[in-house]
N, CA, C, O and CB atoms as a CASP TS submission, in Angstrom:
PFRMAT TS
TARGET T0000
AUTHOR 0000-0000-0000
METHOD Language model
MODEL 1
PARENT N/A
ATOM      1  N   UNK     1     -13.516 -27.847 -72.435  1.00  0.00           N
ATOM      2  CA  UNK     1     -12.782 -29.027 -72.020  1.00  0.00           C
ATOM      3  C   UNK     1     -13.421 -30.258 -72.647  1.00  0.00           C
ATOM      4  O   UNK     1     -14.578 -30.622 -72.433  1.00  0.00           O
ATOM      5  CB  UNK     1     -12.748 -29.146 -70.479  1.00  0.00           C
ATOM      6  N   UNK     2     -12.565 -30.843 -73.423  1.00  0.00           N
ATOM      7  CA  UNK     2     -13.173 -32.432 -73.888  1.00  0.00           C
ATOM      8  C   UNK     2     -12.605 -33.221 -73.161  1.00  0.00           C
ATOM      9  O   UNK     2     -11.622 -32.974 -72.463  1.00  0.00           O
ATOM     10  CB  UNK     2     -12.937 -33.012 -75.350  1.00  0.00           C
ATOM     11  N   UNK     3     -13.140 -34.178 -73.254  1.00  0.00           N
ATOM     12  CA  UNK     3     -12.823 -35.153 -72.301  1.00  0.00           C
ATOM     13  C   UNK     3     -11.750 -36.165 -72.532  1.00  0.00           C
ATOM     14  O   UNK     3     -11.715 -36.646 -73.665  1.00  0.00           O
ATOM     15  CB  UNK     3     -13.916 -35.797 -72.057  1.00  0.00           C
ATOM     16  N   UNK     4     -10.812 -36.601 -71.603  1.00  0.00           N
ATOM     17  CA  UNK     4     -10.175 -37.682 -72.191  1.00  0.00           C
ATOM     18  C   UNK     4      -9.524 -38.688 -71.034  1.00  0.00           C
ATOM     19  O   UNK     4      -8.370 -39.088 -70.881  1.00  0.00           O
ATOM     20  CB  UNK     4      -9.091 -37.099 -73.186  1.00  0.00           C
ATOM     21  N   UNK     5     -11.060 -38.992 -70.094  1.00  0.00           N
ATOM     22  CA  UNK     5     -10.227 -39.877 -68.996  1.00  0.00           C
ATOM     23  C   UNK     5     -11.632 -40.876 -69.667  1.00  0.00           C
ATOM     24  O   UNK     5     -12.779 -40.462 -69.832  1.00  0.00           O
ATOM     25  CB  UNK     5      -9.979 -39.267 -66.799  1.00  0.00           C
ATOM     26  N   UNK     6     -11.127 -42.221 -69.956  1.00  0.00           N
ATOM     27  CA  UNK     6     -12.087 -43.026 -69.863  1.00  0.00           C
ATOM     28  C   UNK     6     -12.569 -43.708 -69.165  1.00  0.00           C
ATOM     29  O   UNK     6     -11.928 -43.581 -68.123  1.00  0.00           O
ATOM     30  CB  UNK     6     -12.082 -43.477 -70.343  1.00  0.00           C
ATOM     31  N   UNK     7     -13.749 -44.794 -68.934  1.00  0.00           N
ATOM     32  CA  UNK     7     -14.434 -45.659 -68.439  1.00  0.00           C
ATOM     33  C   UNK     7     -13.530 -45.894 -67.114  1.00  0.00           C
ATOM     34  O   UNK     7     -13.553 -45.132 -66.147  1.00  0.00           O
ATOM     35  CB  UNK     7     -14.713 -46.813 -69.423  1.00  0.00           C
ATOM     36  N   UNK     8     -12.682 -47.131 -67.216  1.00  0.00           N
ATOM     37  CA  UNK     8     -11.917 -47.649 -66.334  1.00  0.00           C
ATOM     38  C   UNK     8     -11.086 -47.039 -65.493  1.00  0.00           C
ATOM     39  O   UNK     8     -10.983 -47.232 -64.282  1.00  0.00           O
ATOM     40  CB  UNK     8     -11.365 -48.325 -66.811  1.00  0.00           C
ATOM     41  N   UNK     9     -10.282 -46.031 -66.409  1.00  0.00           N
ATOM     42  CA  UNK     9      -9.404 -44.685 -65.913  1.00  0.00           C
ATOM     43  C   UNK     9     -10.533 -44.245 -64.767  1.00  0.00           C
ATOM     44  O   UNK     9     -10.364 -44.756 -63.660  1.00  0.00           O
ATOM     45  CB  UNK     9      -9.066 -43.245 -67.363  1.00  0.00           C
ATOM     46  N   UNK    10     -11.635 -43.372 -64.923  1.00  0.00           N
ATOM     47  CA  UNK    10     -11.925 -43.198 -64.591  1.00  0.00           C
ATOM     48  C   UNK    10     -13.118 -43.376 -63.062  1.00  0.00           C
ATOM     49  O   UNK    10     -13.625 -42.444 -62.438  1.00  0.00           O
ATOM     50  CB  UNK    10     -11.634 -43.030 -65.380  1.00  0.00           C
ATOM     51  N   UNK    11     -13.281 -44.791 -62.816  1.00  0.00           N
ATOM     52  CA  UNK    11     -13.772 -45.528 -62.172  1.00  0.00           C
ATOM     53  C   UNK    11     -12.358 -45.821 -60.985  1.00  0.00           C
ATOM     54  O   UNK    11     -12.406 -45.642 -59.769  1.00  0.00           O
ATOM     55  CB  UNK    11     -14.415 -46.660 -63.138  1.00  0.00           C
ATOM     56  N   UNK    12     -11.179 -46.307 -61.786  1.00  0.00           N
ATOM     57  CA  UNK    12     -10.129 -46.051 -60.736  1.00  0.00           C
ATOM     58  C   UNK    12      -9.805 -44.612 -60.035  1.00  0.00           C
ATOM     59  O   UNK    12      -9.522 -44.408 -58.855  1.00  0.00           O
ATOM     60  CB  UNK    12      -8.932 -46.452 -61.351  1.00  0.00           C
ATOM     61  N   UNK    13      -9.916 -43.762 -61.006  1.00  0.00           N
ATOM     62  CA  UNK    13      -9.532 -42.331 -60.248  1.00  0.00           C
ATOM     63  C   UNK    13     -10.463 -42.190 -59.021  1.00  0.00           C
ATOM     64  O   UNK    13     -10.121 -41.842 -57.891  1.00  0.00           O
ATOM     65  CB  UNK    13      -9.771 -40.908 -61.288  1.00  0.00           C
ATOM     66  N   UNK    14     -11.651 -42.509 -59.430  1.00  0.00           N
ATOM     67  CA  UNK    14     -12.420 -42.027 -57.833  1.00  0.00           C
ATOM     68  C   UNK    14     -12.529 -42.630 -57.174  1.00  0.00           C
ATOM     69  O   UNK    14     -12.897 -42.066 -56.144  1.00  0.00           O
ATOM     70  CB  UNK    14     -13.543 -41.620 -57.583  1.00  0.00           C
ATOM     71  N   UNK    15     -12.347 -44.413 -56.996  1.00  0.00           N
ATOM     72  CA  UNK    15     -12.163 -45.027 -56.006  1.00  0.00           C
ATOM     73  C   UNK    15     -10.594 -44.515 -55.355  1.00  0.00           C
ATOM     74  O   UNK    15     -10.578 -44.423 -54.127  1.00  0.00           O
ATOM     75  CB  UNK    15     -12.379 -46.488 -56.412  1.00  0.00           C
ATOM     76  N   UNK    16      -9.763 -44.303 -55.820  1.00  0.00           N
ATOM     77  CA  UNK    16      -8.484 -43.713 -55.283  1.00  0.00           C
ATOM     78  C   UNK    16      -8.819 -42.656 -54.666  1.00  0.00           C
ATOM     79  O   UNK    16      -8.911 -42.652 -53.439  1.00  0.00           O
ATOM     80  CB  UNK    16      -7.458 -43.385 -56.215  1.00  0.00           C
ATOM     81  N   UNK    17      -9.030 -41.711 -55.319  1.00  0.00           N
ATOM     82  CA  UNK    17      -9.497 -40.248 -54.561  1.00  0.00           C
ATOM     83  C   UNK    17     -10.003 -40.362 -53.278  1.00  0.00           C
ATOM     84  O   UNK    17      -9.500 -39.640 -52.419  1.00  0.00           O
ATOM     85  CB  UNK    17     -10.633 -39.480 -55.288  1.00  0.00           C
ATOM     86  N   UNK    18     -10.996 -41.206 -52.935  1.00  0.00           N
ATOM     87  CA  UNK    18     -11.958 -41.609 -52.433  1.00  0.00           C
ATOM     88  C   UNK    18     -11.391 -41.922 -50.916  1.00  0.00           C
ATOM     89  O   UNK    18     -11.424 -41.454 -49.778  1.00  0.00           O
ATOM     90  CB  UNK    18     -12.548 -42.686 -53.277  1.00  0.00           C
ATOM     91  N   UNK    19     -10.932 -42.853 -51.546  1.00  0.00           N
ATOM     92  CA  UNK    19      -9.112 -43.440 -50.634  1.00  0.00           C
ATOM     93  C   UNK    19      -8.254 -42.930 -50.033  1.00  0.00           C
ATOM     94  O   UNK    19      -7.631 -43.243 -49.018  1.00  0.00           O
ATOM     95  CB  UNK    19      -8.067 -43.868 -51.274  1.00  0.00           C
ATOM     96  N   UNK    20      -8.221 -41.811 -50.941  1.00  0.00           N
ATOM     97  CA  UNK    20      -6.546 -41.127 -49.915  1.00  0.00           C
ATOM     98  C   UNK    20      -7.798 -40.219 -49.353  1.00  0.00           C
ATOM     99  O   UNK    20      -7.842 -40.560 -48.171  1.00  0.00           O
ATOM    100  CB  UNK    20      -4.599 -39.933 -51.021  1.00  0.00           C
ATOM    101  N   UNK    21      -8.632 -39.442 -49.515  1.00  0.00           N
ATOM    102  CA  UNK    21      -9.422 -38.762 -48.667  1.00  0.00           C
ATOM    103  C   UNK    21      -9.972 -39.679 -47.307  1.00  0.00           C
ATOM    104  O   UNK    21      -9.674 -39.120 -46.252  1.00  0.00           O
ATOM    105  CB  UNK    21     -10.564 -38.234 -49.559  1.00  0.00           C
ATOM    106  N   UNK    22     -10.525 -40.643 -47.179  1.00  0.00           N
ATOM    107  CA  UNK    22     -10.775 -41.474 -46.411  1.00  0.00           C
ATOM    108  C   UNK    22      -9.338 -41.857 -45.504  1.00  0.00           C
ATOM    109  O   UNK    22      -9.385 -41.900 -44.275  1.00  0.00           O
ATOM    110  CB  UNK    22     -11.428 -42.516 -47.216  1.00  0.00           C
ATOM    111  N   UNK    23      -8.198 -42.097 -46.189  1.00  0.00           N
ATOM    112  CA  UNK    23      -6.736 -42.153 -45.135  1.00  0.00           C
ATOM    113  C   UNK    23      -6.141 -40.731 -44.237  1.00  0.00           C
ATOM    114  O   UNK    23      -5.577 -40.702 -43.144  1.00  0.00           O
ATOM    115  CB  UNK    23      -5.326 -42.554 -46.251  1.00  0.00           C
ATOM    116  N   UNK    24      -6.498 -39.652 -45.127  1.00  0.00           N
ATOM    117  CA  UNK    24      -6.506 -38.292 -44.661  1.00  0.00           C
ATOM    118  C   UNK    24      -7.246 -37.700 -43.585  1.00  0.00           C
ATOM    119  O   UNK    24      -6.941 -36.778 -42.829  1.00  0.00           O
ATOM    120  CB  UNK    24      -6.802 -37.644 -45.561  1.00  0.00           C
ATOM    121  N   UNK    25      -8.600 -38.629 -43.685  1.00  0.00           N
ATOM    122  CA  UNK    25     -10.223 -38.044 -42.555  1.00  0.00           C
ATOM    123  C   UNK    25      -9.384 -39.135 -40.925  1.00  0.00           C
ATOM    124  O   UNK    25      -9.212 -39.042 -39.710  1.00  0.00           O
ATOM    125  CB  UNK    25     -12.871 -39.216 -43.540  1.00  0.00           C
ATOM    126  N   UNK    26      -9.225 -39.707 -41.644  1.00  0.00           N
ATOM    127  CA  UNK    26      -8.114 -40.805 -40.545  1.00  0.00           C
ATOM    128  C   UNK    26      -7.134 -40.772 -39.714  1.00  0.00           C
ATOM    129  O   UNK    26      -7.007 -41.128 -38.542  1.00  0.00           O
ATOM    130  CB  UNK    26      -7.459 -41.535 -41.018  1.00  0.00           C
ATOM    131  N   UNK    27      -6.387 -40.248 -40.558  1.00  0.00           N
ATOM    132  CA  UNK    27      -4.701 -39.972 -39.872  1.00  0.00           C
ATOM    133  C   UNK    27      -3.779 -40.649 -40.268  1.00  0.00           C
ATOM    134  O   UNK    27      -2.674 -40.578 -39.730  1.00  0.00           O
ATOM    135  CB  UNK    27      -4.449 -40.207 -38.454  1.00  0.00           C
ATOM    136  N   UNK    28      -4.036 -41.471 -41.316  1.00  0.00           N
ATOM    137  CA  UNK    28      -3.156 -42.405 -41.798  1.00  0.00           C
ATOM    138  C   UNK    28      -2.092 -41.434 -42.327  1.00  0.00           C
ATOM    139  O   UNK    28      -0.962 -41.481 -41.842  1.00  0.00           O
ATOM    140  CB  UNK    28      -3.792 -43.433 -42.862  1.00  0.00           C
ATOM    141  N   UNK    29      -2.443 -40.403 -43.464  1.00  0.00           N
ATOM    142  CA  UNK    29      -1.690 -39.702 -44.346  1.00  0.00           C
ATOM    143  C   UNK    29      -1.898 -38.590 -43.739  1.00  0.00           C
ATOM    144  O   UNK    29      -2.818 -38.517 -42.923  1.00  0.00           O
ATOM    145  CB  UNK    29      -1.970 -39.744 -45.748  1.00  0.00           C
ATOM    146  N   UNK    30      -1.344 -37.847 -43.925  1.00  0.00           N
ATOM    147  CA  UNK    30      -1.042 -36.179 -43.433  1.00  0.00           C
ATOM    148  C   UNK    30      -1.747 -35.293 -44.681  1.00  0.00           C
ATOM    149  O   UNK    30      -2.236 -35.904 -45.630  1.00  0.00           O
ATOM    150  CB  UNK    30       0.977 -35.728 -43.321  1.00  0.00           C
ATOM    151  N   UNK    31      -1.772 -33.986 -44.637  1.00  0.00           N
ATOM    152  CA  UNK    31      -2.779 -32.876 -44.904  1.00  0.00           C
ATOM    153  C   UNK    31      -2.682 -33.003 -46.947  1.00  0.00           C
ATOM    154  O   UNK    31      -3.488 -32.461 -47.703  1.00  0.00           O
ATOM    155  CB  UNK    31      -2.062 -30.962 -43.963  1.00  0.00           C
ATOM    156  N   UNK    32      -1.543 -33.813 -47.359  1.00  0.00           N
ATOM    157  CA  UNK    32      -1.236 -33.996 -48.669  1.00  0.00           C
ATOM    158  C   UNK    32      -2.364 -35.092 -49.647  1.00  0.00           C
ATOM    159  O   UNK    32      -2.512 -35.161 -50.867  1.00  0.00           O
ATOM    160  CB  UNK    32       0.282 -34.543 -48.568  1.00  0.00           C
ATOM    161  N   UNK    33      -3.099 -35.935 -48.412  1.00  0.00           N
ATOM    162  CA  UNK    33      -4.088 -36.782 -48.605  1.00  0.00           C
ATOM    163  C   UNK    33      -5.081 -35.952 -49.590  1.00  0.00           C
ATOM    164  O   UNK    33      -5.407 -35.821 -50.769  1.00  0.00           O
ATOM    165  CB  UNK    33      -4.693 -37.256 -47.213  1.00  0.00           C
ATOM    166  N   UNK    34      -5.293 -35.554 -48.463  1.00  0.00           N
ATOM    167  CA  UNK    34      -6.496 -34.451 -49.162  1.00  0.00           C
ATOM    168  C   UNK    34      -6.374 -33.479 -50.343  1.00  0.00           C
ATOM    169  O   UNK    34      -7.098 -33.631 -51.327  1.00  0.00           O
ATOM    170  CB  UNK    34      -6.882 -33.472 -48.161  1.00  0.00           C
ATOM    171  N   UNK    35      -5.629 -32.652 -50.283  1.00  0.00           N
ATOM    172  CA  UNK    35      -5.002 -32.334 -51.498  1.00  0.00           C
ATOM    173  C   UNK    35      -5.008 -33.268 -53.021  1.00  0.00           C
ATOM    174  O   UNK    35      -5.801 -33.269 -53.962  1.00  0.00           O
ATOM    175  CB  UNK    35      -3.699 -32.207 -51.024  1.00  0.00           C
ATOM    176  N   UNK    36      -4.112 -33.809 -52.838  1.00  0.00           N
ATOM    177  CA  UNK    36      -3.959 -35.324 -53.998  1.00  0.00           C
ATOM    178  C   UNK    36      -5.510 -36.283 -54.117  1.00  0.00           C
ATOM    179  O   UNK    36      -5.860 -36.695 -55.222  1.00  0.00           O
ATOM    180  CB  UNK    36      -2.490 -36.725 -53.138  1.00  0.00           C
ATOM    181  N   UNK    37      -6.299 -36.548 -52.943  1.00  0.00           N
ATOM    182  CA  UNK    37      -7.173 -37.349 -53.232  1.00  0.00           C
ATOM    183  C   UNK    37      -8.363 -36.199 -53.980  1.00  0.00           C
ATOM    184  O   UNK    37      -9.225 -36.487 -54.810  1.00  0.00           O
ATOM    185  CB  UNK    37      -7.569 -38.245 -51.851  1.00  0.00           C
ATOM    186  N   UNK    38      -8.151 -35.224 -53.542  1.00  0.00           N
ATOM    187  CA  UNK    38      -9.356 -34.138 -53.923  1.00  0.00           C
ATOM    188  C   UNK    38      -8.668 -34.307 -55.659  1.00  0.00           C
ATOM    189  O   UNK    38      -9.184 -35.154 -56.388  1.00  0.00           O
ATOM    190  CB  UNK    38      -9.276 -32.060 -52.884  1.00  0.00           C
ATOM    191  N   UNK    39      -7.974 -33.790 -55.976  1.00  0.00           N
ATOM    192  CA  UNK    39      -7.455 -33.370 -57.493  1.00  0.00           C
ATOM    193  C   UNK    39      -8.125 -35.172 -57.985  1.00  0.00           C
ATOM    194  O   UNK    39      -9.295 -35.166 -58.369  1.00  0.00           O
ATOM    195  CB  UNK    39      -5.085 -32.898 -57.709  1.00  0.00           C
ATOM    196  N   UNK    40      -7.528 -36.334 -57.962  1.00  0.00           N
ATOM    197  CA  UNK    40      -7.396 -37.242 -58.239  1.00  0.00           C
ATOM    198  C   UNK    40      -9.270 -37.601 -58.205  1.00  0.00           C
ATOM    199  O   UNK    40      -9.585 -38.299 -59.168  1.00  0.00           O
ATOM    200  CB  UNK    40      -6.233 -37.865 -57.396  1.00  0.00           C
ATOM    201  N   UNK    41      -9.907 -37.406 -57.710  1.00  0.00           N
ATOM    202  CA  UNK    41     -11.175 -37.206 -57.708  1.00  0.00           C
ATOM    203  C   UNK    41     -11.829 -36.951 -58.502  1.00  0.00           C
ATOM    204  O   UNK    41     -12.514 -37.671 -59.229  1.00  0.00           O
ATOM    205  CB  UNK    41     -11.448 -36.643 -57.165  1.00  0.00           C
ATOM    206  N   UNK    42     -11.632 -35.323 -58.443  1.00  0.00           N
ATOM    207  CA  UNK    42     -11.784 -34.209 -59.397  1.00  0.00           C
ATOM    208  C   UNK    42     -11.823 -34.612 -60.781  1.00  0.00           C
ATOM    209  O   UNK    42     -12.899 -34.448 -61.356  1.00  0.00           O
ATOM    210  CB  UNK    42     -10.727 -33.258 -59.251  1.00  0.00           C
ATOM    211  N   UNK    43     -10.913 -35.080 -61.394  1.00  0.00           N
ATOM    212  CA  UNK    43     -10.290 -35.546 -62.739  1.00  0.00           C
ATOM    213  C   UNK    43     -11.456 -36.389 -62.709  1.00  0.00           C
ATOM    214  O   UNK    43     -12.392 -35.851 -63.301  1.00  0.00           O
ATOM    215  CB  UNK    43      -8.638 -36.257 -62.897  1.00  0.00           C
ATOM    216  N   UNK    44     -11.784 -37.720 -62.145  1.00  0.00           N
ATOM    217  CA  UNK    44     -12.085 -38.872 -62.122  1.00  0.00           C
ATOM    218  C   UNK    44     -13.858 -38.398 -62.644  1.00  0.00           C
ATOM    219  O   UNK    44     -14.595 -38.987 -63.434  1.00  0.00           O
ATOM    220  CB  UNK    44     -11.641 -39.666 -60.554  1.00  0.00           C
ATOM    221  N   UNK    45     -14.100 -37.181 -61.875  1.00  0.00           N
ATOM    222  CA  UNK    45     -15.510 -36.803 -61.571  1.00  0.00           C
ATOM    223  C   UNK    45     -16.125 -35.847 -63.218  1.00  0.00           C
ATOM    224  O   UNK    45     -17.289 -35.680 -63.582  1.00  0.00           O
ATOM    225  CB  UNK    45     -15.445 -35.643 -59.857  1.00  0.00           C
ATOM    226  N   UNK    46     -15.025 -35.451 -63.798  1.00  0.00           N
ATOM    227  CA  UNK    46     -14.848 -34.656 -64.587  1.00  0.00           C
ATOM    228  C   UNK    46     -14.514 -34.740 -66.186  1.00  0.00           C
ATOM    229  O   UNK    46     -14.810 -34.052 -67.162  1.00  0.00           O
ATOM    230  CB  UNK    46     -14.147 -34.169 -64.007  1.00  0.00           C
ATOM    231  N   UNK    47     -13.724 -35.966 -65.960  1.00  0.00           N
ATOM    232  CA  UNK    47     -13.494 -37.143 -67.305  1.00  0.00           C
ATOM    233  C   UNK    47     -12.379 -36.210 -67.514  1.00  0.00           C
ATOM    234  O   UNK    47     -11.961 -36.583 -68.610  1.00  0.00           O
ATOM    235  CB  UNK    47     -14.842 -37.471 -68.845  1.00  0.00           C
ATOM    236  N   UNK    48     -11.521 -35.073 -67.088  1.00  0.00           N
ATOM    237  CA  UNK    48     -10.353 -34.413 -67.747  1.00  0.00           C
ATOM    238  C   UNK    48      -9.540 -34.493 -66.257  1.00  0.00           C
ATOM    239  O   UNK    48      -9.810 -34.500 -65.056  1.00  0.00           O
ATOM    240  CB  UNK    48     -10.673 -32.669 -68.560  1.00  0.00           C
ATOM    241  N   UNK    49      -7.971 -34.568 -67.452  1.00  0.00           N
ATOM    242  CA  UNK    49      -6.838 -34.901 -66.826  1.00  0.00           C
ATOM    243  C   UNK    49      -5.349 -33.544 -67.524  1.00  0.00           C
ATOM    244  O   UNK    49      -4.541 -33.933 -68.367  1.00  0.00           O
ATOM    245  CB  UNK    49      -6.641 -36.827 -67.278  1.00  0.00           C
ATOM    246  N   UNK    50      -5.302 -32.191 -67.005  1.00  0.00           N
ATOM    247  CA  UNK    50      -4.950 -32.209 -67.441  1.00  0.00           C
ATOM    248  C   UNK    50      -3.941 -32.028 -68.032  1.00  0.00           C
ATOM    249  O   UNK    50      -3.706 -31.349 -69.032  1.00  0.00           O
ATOM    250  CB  UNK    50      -5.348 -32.182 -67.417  1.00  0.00           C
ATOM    251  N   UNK    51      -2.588 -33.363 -66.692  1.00  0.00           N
ATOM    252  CA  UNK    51      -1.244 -34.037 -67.434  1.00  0.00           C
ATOM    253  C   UNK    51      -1.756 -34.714 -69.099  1.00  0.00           C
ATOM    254  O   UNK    51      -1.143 -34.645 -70.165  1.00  0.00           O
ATOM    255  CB  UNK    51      -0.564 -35.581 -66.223  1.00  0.00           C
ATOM    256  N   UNK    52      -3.022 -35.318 -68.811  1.00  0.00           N
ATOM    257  CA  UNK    52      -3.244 -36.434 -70.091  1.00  0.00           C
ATOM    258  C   UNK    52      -3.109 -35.094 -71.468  1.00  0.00           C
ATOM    259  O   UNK    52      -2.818 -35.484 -72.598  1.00  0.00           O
ATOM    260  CB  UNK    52      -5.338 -37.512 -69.988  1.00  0.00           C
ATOM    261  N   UNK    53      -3.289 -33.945 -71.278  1.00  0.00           N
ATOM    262  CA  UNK    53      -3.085 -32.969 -71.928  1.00  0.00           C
ATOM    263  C   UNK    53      -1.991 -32.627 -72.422  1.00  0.00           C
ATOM    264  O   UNK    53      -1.805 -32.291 -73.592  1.00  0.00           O
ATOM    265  CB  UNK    53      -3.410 -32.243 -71.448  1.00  0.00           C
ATOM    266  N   UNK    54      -1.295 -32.682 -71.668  1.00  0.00           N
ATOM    267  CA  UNK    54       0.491 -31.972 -71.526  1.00  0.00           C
ATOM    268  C   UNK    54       0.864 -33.246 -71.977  1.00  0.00           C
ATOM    269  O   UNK    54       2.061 -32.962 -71.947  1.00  0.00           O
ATOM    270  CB  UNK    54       1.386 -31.381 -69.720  1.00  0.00           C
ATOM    271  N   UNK    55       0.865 -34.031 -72.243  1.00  0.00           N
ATOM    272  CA  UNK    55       1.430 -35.408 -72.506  1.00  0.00           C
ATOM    273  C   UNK    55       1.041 -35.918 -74.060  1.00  0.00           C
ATOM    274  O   UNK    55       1.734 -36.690 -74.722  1.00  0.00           O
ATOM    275  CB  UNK    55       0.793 -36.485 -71.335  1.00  0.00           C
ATOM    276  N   UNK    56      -0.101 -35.369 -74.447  1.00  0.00           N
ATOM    277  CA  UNK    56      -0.950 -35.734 -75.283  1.00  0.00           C
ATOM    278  C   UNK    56      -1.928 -37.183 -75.434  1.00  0.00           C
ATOM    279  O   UNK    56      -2.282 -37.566 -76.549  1.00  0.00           O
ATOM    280  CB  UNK    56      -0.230 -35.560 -76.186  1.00  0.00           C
ATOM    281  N   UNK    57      -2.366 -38.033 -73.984  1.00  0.00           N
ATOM    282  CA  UNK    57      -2.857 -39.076 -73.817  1.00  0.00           C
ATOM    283  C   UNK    57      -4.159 -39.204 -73.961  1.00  0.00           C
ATOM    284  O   UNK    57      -4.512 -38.054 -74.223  1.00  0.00           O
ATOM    285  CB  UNK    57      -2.531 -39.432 -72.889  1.00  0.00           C
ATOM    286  N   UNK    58      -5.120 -39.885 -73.956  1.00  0.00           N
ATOM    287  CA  UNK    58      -6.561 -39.874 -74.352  1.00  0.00           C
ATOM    288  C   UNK    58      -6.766 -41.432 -73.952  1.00  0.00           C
ATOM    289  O   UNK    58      -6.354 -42.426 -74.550  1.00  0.00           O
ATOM    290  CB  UNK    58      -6.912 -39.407 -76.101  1.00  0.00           C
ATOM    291  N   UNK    59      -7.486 -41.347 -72.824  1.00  0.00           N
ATOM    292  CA  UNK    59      -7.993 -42.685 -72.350  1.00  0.00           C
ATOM    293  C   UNK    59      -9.996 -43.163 -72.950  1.00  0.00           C
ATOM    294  O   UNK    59     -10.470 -44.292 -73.085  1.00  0.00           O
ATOM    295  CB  UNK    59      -7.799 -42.455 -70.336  1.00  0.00           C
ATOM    296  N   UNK    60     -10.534 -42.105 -73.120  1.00  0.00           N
ATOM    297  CA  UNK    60     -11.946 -42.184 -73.462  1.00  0.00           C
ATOM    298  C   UNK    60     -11.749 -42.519 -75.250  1.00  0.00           C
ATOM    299  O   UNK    60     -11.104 -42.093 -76.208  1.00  0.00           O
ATOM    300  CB  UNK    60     -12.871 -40.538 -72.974  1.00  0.00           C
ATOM    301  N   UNK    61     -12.923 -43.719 -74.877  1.00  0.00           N
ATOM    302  CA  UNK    61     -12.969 -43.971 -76.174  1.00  0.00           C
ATOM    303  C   UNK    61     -13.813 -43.214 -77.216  1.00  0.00           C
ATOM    304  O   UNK    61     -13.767 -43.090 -78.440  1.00  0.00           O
ATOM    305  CB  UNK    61     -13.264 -45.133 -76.203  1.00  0.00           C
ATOM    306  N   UNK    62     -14.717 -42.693 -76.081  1.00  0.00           N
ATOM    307  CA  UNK    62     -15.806 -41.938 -77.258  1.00  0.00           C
ATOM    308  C   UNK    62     -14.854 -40.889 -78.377  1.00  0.00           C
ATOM    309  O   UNK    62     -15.192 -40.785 -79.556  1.00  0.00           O
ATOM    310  CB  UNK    62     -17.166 -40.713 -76.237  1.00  0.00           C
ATOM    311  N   UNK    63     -13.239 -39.911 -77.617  1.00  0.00           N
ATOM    312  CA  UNK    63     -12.831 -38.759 -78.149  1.00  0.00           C
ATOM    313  C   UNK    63     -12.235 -39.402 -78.944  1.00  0.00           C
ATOM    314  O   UNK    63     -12.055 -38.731 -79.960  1.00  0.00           O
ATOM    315  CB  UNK    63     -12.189 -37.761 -77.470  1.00  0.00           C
ATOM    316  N   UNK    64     -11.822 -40.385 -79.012  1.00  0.00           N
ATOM    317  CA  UNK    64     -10.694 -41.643 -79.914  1.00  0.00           C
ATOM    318  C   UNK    64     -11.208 -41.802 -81.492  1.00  0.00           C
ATOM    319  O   UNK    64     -10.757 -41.636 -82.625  1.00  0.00           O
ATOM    320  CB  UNK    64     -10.849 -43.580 -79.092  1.00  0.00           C
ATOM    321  N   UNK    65     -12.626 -42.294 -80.744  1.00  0.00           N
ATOM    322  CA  UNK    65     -13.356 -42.788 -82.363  1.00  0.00           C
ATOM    323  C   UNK    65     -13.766 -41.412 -83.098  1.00  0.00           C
ATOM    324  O   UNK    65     -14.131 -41.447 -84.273  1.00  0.00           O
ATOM    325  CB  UNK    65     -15.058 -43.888 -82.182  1.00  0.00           C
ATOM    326  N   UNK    66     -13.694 -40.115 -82.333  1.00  0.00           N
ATOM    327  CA  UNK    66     -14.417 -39.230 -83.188  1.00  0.00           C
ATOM    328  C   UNK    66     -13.238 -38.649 -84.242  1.00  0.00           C
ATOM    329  O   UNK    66     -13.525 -38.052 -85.279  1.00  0.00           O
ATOM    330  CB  UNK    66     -15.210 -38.009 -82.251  1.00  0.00           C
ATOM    331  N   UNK    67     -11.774 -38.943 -83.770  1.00  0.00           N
ATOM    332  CA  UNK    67     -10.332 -38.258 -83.958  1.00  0.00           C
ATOM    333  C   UNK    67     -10.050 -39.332 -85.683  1.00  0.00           C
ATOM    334  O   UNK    67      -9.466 -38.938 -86.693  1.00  0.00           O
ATOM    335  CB  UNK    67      -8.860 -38.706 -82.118  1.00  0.00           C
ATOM    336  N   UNK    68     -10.496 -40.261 -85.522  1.00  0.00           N
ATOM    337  CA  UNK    68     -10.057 -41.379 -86.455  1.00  0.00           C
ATOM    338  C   UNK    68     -11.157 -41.021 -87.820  1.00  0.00           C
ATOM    339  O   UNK    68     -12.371 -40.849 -87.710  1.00  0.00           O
ATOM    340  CB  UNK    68     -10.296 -43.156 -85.622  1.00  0.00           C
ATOM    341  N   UNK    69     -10.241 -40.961 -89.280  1.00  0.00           N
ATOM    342  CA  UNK    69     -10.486 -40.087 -89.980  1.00  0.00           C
ATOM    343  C   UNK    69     -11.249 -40.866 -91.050  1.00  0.00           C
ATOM    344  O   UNK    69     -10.711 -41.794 -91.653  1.00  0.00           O
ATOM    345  CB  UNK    69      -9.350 -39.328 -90.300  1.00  0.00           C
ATOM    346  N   UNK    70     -12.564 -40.466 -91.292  1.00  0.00           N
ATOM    347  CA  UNK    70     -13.340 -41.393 -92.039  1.00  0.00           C
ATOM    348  C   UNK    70     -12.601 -41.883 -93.200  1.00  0.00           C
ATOM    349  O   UNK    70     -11.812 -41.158 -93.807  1.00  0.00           O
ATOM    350  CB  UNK    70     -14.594 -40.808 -92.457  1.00  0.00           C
ATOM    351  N   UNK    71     -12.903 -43.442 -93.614  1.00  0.00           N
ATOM    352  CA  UNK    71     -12.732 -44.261 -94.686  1.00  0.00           C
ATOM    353  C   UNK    71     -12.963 -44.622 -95.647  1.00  0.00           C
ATOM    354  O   UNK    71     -12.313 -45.549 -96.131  1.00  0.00           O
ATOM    355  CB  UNK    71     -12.743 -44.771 -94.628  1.00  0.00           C
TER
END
């Protein structure tokens, strides 16, 4: 697995995750919290996404600059 959630992407994913798990431990959201905040986490914790796969997206810059074809 290479990676392709970057910096920011990734700093949002786990404060979200974080979030719906915390609304889930609560009662705010129902048993789907957890589910979704766990995956959404996961990704965040992991630097891979992988819709960003199926889609062909790449948020990390490190995989970006290595893809771009010397000059």
């Amino acid at each position: 697995m290479t990676s392709n959630v970057g910096g920011i992407d990734r700093i949002l994913r786990i404060v979200a995750g974080l979030l719906l798990i915390a609304l889930a431990i609560t009662n705010v959201v129902g048993m789907w919290g957890y589910i979704v905040g766990g995956i959404v986490l996961a990704t965040g914790v992991f630097r891979f996404c992988g819709a960003y796969t199926l889609f062909g997206l790449n948020t990390c810059p490190l995989k970006a600059a290595k893809e771009e074809p010397a000059k």
